[in-house]
BAMAR-489071 format. One record per residue (C-alpha): residue number from 1; residue in three letters; x negated, y negated, z negated. Coordinates in Angstrom, 3 decimals, padded with zeros to 6 digits, always signed. Layout:
<rs>
+-----+---------+----------+----------+----------+
| num | residuo |       xx |       yy |       zz |
+-----+---------+----------+----------+----------+
| NUM |     ala |        X |        Y |        Z |
...
+-----+---------+----------+----------+----------+
</rs>
This chain:
<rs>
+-----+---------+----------+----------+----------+
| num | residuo |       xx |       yy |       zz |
+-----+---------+----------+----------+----------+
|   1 |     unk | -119.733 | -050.902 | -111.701 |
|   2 |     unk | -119.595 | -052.649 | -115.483 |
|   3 |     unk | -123.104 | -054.135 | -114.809 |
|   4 |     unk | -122.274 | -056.241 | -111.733 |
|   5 |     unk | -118.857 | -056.933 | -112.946 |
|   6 |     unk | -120.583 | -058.296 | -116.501 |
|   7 |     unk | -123.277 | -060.505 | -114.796 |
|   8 |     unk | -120.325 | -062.093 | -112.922 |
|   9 |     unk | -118.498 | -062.706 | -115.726 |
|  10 |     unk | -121.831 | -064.047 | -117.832 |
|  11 |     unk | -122.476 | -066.357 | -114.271 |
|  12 |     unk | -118.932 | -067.903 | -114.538 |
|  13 |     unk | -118.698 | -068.280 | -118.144 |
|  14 |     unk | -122.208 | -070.154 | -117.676 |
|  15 |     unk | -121.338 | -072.239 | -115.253 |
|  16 |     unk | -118.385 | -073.622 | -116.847 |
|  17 |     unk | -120.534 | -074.058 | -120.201 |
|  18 |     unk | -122.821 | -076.228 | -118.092 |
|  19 |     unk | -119.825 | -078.138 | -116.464 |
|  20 |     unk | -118.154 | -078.642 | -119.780 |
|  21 |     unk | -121.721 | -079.860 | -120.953 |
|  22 |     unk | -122.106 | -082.098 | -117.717 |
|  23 |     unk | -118.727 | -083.635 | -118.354 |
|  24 |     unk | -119.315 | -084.576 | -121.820 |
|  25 |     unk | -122.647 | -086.217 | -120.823 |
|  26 |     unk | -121.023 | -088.611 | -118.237 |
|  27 |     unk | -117.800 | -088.987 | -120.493 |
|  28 |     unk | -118.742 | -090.074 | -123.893 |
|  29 |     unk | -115.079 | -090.294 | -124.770 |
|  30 |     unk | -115.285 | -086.215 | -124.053 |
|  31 |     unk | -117.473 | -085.865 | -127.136 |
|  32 |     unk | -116.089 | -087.869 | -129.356 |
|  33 |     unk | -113.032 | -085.847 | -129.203 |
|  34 |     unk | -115.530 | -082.797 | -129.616 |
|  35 |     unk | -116.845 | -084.150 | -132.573 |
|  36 |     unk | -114.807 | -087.316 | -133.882 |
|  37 |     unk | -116.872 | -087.599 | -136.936 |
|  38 |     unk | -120.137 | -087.651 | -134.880 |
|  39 |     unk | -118.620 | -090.815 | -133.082 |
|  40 |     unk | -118.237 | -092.858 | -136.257 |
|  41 |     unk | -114.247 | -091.566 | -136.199 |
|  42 |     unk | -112.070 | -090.204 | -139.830 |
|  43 |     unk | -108.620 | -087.991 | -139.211 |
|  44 |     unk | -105.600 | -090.301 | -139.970 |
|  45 |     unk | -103.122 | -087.701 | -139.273 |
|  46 |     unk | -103.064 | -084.471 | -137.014 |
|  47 |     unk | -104.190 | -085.996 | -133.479 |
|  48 |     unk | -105.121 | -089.006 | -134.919 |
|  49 |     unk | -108.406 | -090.161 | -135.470 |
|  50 |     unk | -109.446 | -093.810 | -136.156 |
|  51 |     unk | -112.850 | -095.974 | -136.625 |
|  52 |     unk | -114.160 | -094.782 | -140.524 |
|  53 |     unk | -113.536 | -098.230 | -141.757 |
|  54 |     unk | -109.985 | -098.702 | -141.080 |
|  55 |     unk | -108.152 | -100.000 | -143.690 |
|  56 |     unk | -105.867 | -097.842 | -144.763 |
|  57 |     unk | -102.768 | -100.196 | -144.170 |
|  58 |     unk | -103.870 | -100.445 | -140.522 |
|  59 |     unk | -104.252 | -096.349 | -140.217 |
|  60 |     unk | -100.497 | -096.812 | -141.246 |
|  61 |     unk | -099.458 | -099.363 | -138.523 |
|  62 |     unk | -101.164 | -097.781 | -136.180 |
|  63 |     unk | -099.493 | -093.902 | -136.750 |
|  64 |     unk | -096.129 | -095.748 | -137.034 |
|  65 |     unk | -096.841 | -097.690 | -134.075 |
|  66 |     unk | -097.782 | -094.165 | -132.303 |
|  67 |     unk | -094.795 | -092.326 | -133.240 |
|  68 |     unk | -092.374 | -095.259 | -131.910 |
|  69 |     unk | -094.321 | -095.142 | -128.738 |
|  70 |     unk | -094.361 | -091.673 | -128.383 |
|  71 |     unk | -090.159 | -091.950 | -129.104 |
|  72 |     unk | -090.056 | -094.235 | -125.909 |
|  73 |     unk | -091.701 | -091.990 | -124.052 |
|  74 |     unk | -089.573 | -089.212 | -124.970 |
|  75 |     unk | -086.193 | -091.349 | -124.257 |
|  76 |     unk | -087.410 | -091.077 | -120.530 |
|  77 |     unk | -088.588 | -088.004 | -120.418 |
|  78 |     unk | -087.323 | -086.066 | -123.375 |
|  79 |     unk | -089.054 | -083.916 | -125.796 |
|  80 |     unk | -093.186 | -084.328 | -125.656 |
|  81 |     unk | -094.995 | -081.776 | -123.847 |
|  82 |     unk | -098.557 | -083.091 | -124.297 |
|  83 |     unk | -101.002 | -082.162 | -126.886 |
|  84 |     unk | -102.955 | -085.236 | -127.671 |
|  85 |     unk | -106.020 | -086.717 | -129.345 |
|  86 |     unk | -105.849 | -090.344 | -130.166 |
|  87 |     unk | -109.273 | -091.749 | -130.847 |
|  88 |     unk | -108.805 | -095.652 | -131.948 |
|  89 |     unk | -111.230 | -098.060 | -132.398 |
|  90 |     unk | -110.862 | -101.356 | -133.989 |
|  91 |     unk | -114.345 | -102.881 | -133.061 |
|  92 |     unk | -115.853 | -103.324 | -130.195 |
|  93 |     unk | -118.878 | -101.436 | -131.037 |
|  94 |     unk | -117.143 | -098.411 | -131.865 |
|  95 |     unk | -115.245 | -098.658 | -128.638 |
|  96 |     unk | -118.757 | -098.746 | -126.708 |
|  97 |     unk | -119.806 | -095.884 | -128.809 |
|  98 |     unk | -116.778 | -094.070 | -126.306 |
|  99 |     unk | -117.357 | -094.895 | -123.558 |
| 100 |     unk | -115.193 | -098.204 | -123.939 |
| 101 |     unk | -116.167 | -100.922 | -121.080 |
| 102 |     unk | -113.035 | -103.747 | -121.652 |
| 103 |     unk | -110.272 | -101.782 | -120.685 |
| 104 |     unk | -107.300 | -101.604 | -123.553 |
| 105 |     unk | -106.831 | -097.527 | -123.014 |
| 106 |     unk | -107.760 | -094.850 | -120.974 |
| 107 |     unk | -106.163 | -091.463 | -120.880 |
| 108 |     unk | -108.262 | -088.419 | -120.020 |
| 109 |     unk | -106.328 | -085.844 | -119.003 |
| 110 |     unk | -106.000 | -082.237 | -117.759 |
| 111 |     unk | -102.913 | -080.973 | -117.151 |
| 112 |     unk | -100.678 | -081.153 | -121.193 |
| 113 |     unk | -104.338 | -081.654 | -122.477 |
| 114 |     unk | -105.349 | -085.411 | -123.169 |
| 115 |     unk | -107.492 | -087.571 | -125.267 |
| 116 |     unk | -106.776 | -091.271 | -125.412 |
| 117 |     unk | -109.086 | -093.594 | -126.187 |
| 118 |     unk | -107.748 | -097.232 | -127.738 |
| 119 |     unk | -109.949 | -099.964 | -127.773 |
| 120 |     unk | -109.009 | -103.090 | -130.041 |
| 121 |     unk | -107.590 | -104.779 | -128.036 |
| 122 |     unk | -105.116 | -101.869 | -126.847 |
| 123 |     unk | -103.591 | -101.621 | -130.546 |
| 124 |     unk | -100.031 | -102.109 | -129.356 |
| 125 |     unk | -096.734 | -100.941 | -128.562 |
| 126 |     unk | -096.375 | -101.212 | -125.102 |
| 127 |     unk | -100.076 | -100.036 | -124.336 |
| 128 |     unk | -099.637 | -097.356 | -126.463 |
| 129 |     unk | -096.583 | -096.714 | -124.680 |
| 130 |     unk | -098.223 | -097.137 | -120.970 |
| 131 |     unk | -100.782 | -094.493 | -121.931 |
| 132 |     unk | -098.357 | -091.691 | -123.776 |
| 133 |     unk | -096.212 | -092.120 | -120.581 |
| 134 |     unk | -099.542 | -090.902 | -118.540 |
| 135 |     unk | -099.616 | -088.253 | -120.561 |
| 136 |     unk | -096.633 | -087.017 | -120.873 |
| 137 |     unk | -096.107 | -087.340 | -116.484 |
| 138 |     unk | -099.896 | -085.119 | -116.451 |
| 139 |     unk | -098.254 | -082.425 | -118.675 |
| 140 |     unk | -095.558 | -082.135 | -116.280 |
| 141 |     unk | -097.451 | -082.106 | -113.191 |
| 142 |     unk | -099.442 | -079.475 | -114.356 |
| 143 |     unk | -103.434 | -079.010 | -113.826 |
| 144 |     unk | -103.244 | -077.676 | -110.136 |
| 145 |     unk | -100.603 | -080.447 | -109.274 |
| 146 |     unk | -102.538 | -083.320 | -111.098 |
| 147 |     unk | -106.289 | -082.219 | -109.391 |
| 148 |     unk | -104.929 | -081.986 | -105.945 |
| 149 |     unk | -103.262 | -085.432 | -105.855 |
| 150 |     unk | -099.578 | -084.239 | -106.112 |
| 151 |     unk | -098.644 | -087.555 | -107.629 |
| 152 |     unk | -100.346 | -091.102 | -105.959 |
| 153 |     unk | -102.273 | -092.592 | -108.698 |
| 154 |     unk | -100.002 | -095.715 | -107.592 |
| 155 |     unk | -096.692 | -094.002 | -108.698 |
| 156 |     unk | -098.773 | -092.394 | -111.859 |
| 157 |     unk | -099.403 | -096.063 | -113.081 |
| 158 |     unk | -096.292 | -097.794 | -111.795 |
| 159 |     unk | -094.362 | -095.340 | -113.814 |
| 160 |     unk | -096.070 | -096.332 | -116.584 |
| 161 |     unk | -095.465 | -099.595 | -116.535 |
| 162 |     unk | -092.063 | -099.582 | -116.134 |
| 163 |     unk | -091.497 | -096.514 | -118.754 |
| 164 |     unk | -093.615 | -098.981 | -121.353 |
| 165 |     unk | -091.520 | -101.726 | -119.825 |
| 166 |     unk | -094.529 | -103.855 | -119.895 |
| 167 |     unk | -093.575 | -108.159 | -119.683 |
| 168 |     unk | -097.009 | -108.752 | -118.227 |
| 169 |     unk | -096.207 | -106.603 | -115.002 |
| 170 |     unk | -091.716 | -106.738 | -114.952 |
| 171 |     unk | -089.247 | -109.188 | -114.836 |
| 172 |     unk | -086.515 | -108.638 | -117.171 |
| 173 |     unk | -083.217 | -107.403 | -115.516 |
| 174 |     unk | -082.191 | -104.117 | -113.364 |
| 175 |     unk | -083.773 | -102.860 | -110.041 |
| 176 |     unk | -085.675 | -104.323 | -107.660 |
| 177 |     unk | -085.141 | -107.822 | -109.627 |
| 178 |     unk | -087.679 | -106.712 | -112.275 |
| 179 |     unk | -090.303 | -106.374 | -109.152 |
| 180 |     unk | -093.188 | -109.391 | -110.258 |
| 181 |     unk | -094.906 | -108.883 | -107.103 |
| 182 |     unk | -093.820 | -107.569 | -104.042 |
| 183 |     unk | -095.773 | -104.186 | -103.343 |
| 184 |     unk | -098.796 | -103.823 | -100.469 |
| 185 |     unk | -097.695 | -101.589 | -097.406 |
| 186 |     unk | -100.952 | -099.358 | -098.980 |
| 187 |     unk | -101.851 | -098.858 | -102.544 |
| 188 |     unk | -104.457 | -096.907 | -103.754 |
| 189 |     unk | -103.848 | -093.425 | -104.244 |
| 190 |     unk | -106.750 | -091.600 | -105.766 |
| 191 |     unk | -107.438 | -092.788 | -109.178 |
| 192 |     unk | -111.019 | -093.795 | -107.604 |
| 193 |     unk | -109.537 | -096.001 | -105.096 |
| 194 |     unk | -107.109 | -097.330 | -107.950 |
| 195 |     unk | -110.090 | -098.401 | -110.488 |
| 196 |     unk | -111.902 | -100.137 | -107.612 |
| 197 |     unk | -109.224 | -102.179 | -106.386 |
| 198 |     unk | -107.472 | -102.883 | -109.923 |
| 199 |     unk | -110.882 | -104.500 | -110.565 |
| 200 |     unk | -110.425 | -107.134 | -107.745 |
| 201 |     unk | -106.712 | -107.438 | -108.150 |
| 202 |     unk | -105.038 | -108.202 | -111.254 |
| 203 |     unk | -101.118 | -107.943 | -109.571 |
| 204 |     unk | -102.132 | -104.196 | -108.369 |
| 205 |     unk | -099.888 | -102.835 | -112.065 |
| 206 |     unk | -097.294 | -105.058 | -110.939 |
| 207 |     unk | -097.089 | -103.968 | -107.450 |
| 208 |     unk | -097.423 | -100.614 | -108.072 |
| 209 |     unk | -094.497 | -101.005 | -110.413 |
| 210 |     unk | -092.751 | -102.662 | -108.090 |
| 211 |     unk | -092.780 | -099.927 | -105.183 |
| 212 |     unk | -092.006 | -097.514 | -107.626 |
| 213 |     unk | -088.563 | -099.171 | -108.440 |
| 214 |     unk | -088.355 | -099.348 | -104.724 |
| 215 |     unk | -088.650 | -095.809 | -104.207 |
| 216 |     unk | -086.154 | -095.114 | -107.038 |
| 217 |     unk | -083.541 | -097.691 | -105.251 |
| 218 |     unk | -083.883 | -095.159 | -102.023 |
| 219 |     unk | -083.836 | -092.266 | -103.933 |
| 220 |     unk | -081.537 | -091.820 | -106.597 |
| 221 |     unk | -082.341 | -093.862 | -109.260 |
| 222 |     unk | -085.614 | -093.309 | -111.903 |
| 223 |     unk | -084.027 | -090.051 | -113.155 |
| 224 |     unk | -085.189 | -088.520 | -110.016 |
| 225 |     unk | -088.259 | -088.879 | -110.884 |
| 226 |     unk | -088.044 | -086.077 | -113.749 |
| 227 |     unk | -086.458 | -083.835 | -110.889 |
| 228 |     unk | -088.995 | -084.040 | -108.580 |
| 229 |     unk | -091.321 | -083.633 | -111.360 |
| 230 |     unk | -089.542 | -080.270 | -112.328 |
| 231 |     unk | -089.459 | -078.973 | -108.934 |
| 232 |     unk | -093.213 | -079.709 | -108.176 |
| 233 |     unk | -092.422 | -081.899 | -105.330 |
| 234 |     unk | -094.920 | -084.377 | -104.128 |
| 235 |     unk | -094.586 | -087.794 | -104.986 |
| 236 |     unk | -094.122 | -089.865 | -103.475 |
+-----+---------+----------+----------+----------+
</rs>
């Protein structure tokens, strides 16, 4: 009975070795968080890890910069729940070393797990802000919740953008009046179908912000949000 029982076990454990290995392959972000110093990467602080030649006065804007993001995060949704690794670049080379292809940020999460990778051009505030809010929504959707599409990838970013209360995508104001651009009657909802069509459209943050203000007008205001969160409803 132990023998079958143990090759099962050694067949699993396997398999996810090889999918962990697989994943870190395709994601070079994935091992840089394995091994930050491989990547060219020295600790600032706990979580923190930044391109070795950093000056030391930028290391210091940067974790400042972090922790006041991190604050507006938590004025939405209260005390953090995600552990994070912040890897932070501050060339471009460095950033390509991660898997960096133009984008400011990208969070990788699972569930309260998450790297984020900053690229130069995504040292500031409200960037920093738009990707702690991703994490902090993942670590309340939970890992079953986030892989089976509990949350549209549309609301995900939308709520982003309006919890980092980003100028590029919002009006300034209350409501629907902060809406840029009026929503499509579809937006993406896988985070595939996101990346393709935030390539070809640079209004799809805005609209996406947009409908979710919308949905918050017909539902109770943004607060609901954390509710529905909290009683693993689907949104939207």
């Amino acid at each position: 009975m132990m023998r079958p029982l143990r090759t099962v076990l050694i067949a699993l454990l396997s398999g996810a070795a090889l999918g962990l290995l697989a994943l870190m392959w395709f994601f070079p972000v994935l091992r840089g968080a394995a091994c930050p110093p491989c990547a060219g990467l020295e600790r600032a602080e706990a979580g923190l890890w930044v391109e070795a030649n950093m000056p030391e006065h930028a290391r210091a804007a940067l974790a400042a910069q972090i922790r006041a993001a991190r604050g507006r995060v938590a004025d939405f949704y209260g005390p953090p729940q995600a552990r994070l690794i912040v890897l932070a670049c501050m060339s471009d080379a460095c950033d390509r070393r991660l898997g960096g292809r133009s984008a400011a940020a990208v969070t990788y999460s699972l569930g309260d797990l998450s790297v984020v990778r900053i690229a130069p051009q995504g040292l500031s505030s409200v960037v920093l802000t738009h990707e702690f809010a991703h994490t902090e929504t993942h670590a309340r959707l939970g890992i079953f919740a986030q892989i089976t599409g509990r949350m549209a990838t549309w609301f995900d970013e939308g709520l982003s953008v309006l919890i980092s209360n980003d100028p590029q995508y919002l009006h300034p104001g209350f409501g629907r009046g902060r809406c840029l651009v009026p929503p499509a009657a579809e937006l993406p909802r896988t985070p595939r179908s996101w990346a393709r069509q935030a390539a070809r459209d640079p209004t799809l943050y805005a609209q996406a912000a947009c409908a979710v203000l919308l949905w918050a007008e017909a539902n109770g205001g943004l607060a609901q949000i954390r509710s529905e969160l909290a009683t693993g409803r689907r949104l939207p």
